[in-house]
C-alpha positions as a Python dict, from the first residue, in 0.01 Angstrom:
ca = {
    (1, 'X'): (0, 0, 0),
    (2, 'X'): (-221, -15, 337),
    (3, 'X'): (-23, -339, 510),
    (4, 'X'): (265, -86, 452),
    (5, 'X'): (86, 221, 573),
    (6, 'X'): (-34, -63, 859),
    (7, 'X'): (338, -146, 930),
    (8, 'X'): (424, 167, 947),
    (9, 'X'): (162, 249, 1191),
    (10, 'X'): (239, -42, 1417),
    (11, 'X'): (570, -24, 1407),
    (12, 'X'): (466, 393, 1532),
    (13, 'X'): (265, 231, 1790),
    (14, 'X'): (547, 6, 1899),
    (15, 'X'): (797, 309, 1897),
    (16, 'X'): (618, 484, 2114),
    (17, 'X'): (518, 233, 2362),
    (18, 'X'): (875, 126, 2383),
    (19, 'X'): (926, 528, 2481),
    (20, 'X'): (676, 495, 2719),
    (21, 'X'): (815, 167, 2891),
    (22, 'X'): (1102, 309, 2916),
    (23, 'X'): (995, 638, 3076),
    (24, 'X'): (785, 468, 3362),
    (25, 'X'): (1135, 264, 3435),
    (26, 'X'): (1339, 579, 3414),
    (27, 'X'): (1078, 791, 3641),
    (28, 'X'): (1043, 474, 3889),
    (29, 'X'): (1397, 416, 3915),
    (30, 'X'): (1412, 774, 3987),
    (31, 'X'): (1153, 717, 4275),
    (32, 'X'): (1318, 478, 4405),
    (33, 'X'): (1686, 639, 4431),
    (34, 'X'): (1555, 957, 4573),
    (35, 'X'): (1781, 1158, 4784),
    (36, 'X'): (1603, 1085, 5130),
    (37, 'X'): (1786, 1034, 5471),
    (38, 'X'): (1649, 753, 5724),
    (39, 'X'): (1540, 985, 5985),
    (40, 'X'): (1275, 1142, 5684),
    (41, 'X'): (1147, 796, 5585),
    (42, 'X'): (751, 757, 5657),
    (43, 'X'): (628, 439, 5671),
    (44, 'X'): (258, 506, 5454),
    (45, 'X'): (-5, 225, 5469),
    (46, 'X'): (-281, 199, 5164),
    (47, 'X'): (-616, 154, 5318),
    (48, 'X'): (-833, -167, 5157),
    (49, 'X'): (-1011, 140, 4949),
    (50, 'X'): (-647, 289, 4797),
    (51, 'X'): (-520, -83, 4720),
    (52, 'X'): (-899, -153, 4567),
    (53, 'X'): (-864, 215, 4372),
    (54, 'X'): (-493, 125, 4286),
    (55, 'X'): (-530, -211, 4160),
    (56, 'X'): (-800, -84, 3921),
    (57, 'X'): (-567, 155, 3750),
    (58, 'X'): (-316, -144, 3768),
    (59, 'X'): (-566, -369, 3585),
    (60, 'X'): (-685, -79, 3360),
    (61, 'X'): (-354, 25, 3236),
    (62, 'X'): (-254, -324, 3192),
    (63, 'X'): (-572, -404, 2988),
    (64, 'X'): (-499, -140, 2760),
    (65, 'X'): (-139, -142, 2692),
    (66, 'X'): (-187, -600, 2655),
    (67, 'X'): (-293, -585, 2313),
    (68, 'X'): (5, -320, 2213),
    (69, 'X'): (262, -557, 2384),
    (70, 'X'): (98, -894, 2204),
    (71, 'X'): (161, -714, 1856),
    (72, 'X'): (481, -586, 1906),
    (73, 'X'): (578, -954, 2041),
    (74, 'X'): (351, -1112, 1710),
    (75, 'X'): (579, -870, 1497),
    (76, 'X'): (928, -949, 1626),
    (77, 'X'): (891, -1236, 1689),
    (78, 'X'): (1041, -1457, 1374),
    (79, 'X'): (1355, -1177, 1426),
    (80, 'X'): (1410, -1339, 1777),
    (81, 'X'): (1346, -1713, 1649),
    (82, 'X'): (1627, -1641, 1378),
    (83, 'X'): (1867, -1455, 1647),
    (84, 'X'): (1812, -1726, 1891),
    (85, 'X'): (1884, -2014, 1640),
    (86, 'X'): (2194, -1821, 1508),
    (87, 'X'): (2303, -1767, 1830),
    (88, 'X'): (2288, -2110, 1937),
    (89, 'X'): (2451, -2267, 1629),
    (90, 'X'): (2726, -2028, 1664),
    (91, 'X'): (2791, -2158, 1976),
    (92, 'X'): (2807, -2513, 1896),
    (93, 'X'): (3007, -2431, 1638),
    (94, 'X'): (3238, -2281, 1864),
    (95, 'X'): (3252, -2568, 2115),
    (96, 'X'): (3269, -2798, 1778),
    (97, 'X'): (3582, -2593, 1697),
    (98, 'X'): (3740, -2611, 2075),
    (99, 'X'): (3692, -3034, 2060),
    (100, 'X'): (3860, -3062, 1750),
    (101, 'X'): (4140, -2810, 1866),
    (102, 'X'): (4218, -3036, 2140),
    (103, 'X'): (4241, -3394, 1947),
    (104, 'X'): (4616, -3416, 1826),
    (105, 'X'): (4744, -3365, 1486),
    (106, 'X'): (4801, -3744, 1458),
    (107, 'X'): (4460, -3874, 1541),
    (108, 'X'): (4258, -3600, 1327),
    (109, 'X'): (4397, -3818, 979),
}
């Protein structure tokens, strides 16, 4: 009963760091495509302090949100194995299937 509860939870967890992901890619994409002409554009400089201050939040963040991402790869990551391995066996048999396509009638027997 707990490793479900404890799936449950992490799989929670995951949810709603995937949400978060992708609302910092939504808001910076939004940042970035802002309506601004190129007469309006300032060019701003970070002082040695504001790079110092803003790598620390960088680091910070990072640190907390590392463990979340390790689990979430731990968890899926026998899912990807399998989709990879599918994926590429499907192929060969594809390319299998395209060789023997092109041998003719006559030499297959």
């Amino acid at each position: 009963m707990t490793t479900i509860c404890n799936s449950l939870a992490s799989s929670n967890q995951v949810q709603s760091l995937n949400a978060l992901i992708r609302l910092s890619f939504v808001l910076a994409f939004a940042f970035l495509t802002s309506c601004t002409s190129q007469e309006e554009r300032v060019n701003i400089r970070l002082t040695m302090k504001e790079r110092s201050a803003l790598d620390a939040r960088v680091i910070n963040h990072m640190d907390s949100l590392r463990p979340a991402l390790e689990a979430s790869c731990t968890a899926t990551r026998e899912d990807r194995i399998v989709a990879a391995t599918d994926s590429i066996v499907q192929r060969r048999m594809e390319e299998e299937a395209r060789m023997r396509a092109r041998i003719p009638e006559s030499l297959r027997q």
